[in-house]
ROFI-963916 format. One line per field, with one value per residue (C-alpha): residue number from 1; residue in three letters; z, x, y. Coordinates in nm, 2 decimals. Each point is the difference from the previous one (the first is absolute). Layout:
# ROFI-963916
k [NUM ...]
r [ALA ...]
w [Z ...]
u [X ...]
v [Y ...]
This chain:
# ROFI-963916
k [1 2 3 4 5 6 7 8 9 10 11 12 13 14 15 16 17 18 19 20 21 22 23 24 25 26 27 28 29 30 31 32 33 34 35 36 37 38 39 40 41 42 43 44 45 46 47 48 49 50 51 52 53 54 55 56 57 58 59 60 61 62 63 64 65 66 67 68 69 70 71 72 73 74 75 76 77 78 79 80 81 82 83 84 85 86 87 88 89 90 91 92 93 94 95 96 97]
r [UNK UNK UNK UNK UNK UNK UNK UNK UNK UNK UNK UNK UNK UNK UNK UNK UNK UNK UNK UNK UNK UNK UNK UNK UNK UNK UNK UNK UNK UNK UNK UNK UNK UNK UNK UNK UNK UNK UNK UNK UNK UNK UNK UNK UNK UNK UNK UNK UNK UNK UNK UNK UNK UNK UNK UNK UNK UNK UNK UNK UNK UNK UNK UNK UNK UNK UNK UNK UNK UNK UNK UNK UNK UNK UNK UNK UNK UNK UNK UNK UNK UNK UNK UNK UNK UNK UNK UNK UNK UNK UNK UNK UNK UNK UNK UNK UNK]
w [0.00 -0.13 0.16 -0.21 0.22 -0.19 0.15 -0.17 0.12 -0.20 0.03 -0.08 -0.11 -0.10 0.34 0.28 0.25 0.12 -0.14 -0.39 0.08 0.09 -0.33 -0.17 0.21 0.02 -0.38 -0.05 0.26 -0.10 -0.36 0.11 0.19 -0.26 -0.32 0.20 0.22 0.30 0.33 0.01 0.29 0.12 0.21 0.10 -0.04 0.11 0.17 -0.25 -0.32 -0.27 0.10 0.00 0.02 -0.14 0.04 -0.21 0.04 -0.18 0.04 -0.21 -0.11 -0.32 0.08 -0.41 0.06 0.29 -0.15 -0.31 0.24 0.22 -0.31 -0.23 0.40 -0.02 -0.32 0.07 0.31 -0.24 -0.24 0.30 -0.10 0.31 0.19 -0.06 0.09 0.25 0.05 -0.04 0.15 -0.04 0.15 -0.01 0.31 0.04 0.34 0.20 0.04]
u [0.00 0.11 -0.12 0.04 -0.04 0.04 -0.02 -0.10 0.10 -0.28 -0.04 -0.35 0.08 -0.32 -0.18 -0.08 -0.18 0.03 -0.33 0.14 0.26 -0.25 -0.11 0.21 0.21 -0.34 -0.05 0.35 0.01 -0.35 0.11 0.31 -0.17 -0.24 0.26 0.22 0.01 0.16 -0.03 0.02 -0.05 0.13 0.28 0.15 -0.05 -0.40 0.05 0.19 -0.24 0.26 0.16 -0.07 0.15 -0.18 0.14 -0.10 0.01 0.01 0.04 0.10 0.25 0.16 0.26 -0.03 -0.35 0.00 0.18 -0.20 -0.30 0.18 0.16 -0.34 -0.12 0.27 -0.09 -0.36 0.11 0.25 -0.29 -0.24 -0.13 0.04 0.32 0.36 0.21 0.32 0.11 -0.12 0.20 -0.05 0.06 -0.04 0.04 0.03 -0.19 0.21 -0.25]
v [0.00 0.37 0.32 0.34 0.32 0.30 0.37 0.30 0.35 0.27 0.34 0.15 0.31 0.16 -0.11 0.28 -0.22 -0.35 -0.05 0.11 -0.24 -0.30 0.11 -0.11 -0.30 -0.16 -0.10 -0.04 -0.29 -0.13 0.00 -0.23 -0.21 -0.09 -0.01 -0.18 -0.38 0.27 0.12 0.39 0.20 0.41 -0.06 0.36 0.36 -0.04 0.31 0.22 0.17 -0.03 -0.30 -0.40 -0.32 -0.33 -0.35 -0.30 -0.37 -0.26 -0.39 -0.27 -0.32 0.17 0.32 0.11 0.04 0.15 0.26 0.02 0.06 0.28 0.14 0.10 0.12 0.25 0.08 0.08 0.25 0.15 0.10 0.08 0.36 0.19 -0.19 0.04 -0.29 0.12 -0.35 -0.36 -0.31 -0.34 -0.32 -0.36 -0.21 -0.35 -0.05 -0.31 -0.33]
C-alpha cells in the first residue's frame, strides 16, 4: 500500500473576507473531490482572507499512478480561476505493515 499526500500553498488574491475566500476554496475542493478518487480537505491559513492551504490524499498499490492521479490534481489547482499556487509538495509514503 502507497499513500500520496500532497500540500498546496494558495493565495486568494482578489478575496476581502473569509467568506469571499470560502467562495472560492469551497468549489475548488468539491471539484477535486468529485474529478478525482482523493481525499481533500483545508488544512491551514483558515483564519487568514488571502491565504490557504489544502492537502490531498490518495491511496493505492501502483506509485506511477499515484502520481498520475496527484499530478492532473495539481494541474486543476494551477488553472483554478481565482487561486495562485505559492507552493505544492508532494509525497509518497510507504506506511510499515
Amino acid at each position: 500500500m502507497l499513500v500520496a499526500l500532497q500540500r498546496f500553498d494558495l493565495r486568494v488574491p482578489q478575496s476581502r473576507s473569509l467568506k469571499a475566500k470560502r467562495h472560492v476554496i469551497a468549489p475548488l475542493t468539491a471539484a477535486i473531490r468529485q474529478r478525482f478518487p482523493v481525499s481533500v480537505a483545508e488544512v491551514d491559513h483558515q483564519d487568514l482572507w488571502q491565504r490557504a492551504a489544502i492537502g490531498v490524499a490518495a491511496v493505492g498499490a501502483d506509485q506511477h499512478h499515484l502520481r498520475r492521479v496527484m499530478h492532473e490534481v495539481e494541474k486543476l489547482v494551477e488553472r483554478w480561476d481565482g487561486v495562485e499556487v505559492i507552493d505544492d509538495e508532494l509525497q509518497i509514503l510507504w506506511p510499515e505493515s
